[in-house]
C-alpha positions as CSV (number, residue, x, y, z in Angstrom):
1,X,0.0,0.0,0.0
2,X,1.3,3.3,-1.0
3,X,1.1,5.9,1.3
4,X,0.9,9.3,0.3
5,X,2.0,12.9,1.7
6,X,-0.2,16.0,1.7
7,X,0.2,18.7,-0.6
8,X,-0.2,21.3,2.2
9,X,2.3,22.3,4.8
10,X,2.5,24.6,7.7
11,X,5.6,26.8,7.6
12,X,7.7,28.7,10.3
13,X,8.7,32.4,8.2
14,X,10.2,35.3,10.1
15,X,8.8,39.1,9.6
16,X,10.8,41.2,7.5
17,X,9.9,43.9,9.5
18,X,10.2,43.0,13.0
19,X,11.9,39.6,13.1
20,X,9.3,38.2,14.8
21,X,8.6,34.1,14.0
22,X,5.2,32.6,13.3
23,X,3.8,29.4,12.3
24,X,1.4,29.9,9.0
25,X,-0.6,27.4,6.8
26,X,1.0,27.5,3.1
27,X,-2.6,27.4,1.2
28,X,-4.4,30.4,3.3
29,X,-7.5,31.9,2.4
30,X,-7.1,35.0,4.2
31,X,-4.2,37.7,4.1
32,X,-1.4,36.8,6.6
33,X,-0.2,39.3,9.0
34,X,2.3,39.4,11.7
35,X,1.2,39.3,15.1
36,X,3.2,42.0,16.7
37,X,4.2,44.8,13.5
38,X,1.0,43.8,11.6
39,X,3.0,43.7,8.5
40,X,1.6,41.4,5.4
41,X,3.4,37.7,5.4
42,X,1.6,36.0,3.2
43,X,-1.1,36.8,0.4
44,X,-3.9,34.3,-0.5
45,X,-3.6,33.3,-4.7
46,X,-6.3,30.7,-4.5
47,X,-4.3,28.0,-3.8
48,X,-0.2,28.4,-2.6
49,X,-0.1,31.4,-0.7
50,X,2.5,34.2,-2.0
51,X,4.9,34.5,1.0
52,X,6.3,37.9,1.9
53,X,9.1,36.9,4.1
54,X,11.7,34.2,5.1
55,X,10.9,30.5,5.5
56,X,12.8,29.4,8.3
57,X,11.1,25.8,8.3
58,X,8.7,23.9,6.6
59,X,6.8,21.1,8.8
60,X,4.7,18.9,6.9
């Protein structure tokens, strides 16, 4: 039996701004912002997400 992996991952990026890290879903539906500057980290396209910072980590 072949197992296989999801498509969608969640991903730790830093804030350009403020340096601050966060954990964010790689397919979001909603703009992205940072919890502390309120800068944009990641834009919805309908299906990847447009990221606006640095990946530091992808978990899948």
């Amino acid at each position: 039996m072949n197992k296989e992996e999801p498509k969608s991952k969640f991903l730790k990026i830093s804030c350009s701004e403020c340096e601050n890290e966060q954990i964010i879903f790689n397919k979001p539906t909603n703009t992205v912002q940072c919890l502390d500057c309120e800068s944009t980290l990641c834009d919805p396209t309908g299906g990847m997400g447009k990221i606006q910072s640095k990946i530091e980590e992808v978990f899948r």
